[in-house]
RODOLO-934900 format. One line per field, with one value per residue (C-alpha): residue number from 0; residue in three letters; z, x, y. Coordinates in steps of 0.5 Angstrom, whole numbers, plus 500, padded with zeros to 3 digits. Layout:
BEGIN
n <- [NUM;...]
res <- [Ala;...]
Z <- [Z;...]
X <- [X;...]
Y <- [Y;...]
This chain:
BEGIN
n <- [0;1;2;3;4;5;6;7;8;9;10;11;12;13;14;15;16;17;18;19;20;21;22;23;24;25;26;27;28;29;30;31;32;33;34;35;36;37;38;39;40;41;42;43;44;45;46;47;48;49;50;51;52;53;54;55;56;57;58;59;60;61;62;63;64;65;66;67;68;69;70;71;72;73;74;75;76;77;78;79;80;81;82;83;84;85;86;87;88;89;90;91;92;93;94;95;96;97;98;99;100;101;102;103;104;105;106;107;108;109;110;111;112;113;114;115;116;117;118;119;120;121;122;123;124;125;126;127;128;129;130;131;132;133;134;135;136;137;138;139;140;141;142;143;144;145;146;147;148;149;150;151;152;153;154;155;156;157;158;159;160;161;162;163;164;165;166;167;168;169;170;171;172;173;174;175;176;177;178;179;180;181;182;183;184;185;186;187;188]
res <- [Unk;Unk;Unk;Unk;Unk;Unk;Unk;Unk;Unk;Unk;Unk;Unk;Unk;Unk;Unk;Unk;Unk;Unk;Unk;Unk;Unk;Unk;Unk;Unk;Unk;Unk;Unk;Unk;Unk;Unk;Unk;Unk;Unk;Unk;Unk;Unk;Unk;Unk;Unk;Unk;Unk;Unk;Unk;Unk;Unk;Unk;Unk;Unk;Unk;Unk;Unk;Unk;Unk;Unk;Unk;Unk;Unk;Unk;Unk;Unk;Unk;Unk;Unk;Unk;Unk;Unk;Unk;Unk;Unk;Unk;Unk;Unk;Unk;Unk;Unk;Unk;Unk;Unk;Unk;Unk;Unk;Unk;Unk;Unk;Unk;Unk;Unk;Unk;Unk;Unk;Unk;Unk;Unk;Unk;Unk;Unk;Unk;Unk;Unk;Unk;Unk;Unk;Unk;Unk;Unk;Unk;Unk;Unk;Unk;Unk;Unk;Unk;Unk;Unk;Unk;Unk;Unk;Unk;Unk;Unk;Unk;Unk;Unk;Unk;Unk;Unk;Unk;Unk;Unk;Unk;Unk;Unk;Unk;Unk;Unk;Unk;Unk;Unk;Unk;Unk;Unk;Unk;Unk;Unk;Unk;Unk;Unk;Unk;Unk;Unk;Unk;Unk;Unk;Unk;Unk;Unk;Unk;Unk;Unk;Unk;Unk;Unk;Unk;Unk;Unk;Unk;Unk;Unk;Unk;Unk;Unk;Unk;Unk;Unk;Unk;Unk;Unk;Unk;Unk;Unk;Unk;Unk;Unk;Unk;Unk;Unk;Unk;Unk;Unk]
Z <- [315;311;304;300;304;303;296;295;299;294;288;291;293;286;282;286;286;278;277;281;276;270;274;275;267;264;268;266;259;260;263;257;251;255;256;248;247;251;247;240;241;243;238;232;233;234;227;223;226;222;215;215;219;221;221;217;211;208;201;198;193;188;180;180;184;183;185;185;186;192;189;187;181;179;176;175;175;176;172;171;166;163;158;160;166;166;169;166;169;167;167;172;166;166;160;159;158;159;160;161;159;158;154;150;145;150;153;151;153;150;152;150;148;152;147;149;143;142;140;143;142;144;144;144;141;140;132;136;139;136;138;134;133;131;129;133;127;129;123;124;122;124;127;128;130;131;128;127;120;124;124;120;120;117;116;114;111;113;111;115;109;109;105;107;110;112;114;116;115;114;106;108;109;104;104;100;099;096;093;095;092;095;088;090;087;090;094;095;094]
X <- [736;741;741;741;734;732;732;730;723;722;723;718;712;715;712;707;705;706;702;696;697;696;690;688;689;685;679;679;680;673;670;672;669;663;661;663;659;653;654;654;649;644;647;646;639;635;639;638;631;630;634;628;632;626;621;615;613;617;613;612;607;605;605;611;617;620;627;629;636;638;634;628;628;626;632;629;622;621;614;609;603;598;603;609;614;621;626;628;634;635;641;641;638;632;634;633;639;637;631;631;624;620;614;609;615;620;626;631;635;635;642;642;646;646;642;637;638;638;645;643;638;638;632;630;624;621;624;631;636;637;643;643;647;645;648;647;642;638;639;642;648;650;645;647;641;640;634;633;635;642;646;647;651;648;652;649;651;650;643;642;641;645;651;654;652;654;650;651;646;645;647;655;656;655;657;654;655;650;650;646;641;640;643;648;654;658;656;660;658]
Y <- [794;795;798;791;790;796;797;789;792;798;794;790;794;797;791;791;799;797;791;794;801;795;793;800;802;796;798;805;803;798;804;808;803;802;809;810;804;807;813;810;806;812;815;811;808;814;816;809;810;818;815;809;803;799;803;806;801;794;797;803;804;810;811;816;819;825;827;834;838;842;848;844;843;835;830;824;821;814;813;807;808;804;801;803;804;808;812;820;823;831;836;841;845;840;837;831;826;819;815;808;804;799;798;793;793;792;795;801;806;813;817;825;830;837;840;834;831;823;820;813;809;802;797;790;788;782;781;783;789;795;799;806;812;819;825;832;833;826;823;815;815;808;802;795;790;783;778;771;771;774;781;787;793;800;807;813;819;827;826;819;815;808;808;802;796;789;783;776;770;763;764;768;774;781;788;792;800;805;812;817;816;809;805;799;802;795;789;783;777]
C-alpha cells in the first residue's frame, strides 16, 4: 500500500469514527433530556400537588378569610355578614388603609391615610356615584356625584363647608360661590 492509499483509508474510517461519534452524541443527548424529563416530572407534580393543583375542594366556603404577615399579624379580611360583603387591607401597624364593600347601598371604596384617617371615599348609590375627597382632619373638601338630573362639583373650605360649586343639568350649567357662611356671594347664570 502506498501513501495515497493509505491516507484515502484513514480519511475513510475518519468519516466514519465521526459519523458513528454523531450517532453516539445524539443518544447521549436523548438520554440526557429523557432522565431531565424523568426528574421534572417527580419533581413538579408532587409540588403542584402540595400548593393545591388538582386536589382538595373546586369550592371553599366560610364567612371570613384572614391573611396575616410573616409574624402573624392580620392584613387583609375577606368578610360576608347578613347585610354586607367586604375586603379590608391593613398597613404593617394594623391600621386600616383600604376597604372595599358591598352593601344594601351599593358599592365603595374607602382609602386611608397612614394615620387611618379616610381621604377617599367612593360609592355608587342607587340615586348615583359619589366620589369625595377629605382633608387630614375628614372634612369634605371636594365631592363630585352624578344623579338623574346630572353632575355636580362642590369645593369645601378648612371647615368642610362647600364654598364653590358647579352643576350641569337639562336647564344649562351653573357655578356658584358662597361665603362662609354659606351666603351665594356669586352664581352664573
Amino acid at each position: 500500500m502506498d501513501t495515497e492509499e493509505r491516507l484515502e483509508k484513514l480519511e475513510r474510517e475518519l468519516c466514519m469514527e465521526k459519523r458513528r461519534n454523531r450517532w453516539l452524541l445524539a443518544a447521549v443527548g436523548l438520554g440526557v433530556m429523557g432522565v431531565a424529563f424523568a426528574w421534572a416530572l417527580t419533581t413538579i407534580t408532587p409540588t403542584a400537588q402540595a400548593q393545591g393543583a388538582n386536589i382538595g375542594p373546586k369550592v371553599i366556603r366560610a364567612h371570613e378569610f384572614i391573611l396575616e404577615d410573616e409574624n402573624g399579624k392580620p392584613r387583609a379580611t375577606l368578610g360576608v355578614d347578613k347585610d354586607e360583603a367586604g375586603l379590608v387591607l391593613r398597613d404593617e401597624t394594623g391600621k386600616i388603609r383600604a376597604v372595599l364593600g358591598v352593601s344594601t347601598d351599593g358599592p365603595g371604596l374607602i382609602l386611608n391615610d397612614e394615620t387611618g384617617n379616610t381621604r377617599v371615599g367612593l360609592v355608587v348609590r342607587k340615586d348615583g356615584p359619589w366620589l369625595s375627597l377629605l382633608d387630614e382632619t375628614g372634612r369634605p373638601r371636594a365631592g363630585l356625584n352624578v344623579n338623574k338630573d346630572g353632575p355636580r362639583l362642590a369645593l369645601g373650605d378648612e371647615t368642610g363647608k362647600a364654598r364653590a360649586g358647579l352643576t350641569v343639568s337639562k336647564d344649562g350649567a351653573r357655578l356658584a360661590l358662597s361665603d362662609e357662611t354659606g351666603k351665594t356671594i356669586w352664581s352664573q347664570p
